[in-house]
C-alpha positions in Angstrom: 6.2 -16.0 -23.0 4.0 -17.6 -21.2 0.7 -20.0 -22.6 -2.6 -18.7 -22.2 -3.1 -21.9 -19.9 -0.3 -20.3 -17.2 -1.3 -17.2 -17.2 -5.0 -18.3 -16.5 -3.5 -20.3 -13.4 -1.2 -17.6 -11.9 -4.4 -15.1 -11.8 -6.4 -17.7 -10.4 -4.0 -18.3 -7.7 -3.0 -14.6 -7.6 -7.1 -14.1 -6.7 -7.2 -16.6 -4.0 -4.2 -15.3 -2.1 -5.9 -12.3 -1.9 -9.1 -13.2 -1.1 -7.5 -15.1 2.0 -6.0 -11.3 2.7 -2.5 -12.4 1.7 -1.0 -8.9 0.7 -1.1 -8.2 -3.1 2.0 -7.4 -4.6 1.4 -4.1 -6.0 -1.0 -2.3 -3.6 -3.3 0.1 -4.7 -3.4 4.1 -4.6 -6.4 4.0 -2.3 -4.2 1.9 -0.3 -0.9 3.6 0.3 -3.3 7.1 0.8 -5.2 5.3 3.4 -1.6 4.2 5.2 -0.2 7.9 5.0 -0.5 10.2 8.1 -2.8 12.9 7.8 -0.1 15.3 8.8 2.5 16.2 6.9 6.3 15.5 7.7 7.6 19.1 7.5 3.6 20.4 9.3 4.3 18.0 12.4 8.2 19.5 12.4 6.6 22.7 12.7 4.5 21.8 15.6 7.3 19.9 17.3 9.4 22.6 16.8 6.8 25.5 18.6 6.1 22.7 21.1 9.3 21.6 22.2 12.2 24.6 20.7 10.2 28.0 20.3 
């Protein structure tokens, strides 16, 4: 396990990478909801499908 003295230093530099926007290992939920379409996969089949094979 790891000393309290390492662990202080791996946050530290965990917090500077990302505040010089170097992508944080585990993203957040806000994140990956804000990277998702706002369509769904099977909703645009639909519309491709009327579109282009109905």
């Amino acid at each position: 396990m790891p000393t309290e003295f390492e662990m202080r230093r791996r946050n530290e530099k965990f917090a500077k990478d990302v505040r010089e926007g170097k992508k944080a290992t585990h993203s957040s939920r806000a994140d990956k909801l804000a990277q998702r379409s706002p369509i769904s996969a099977w909703a645009l089949g639909v519309v491709m499908f009327v579109v282009f094979g109905g």
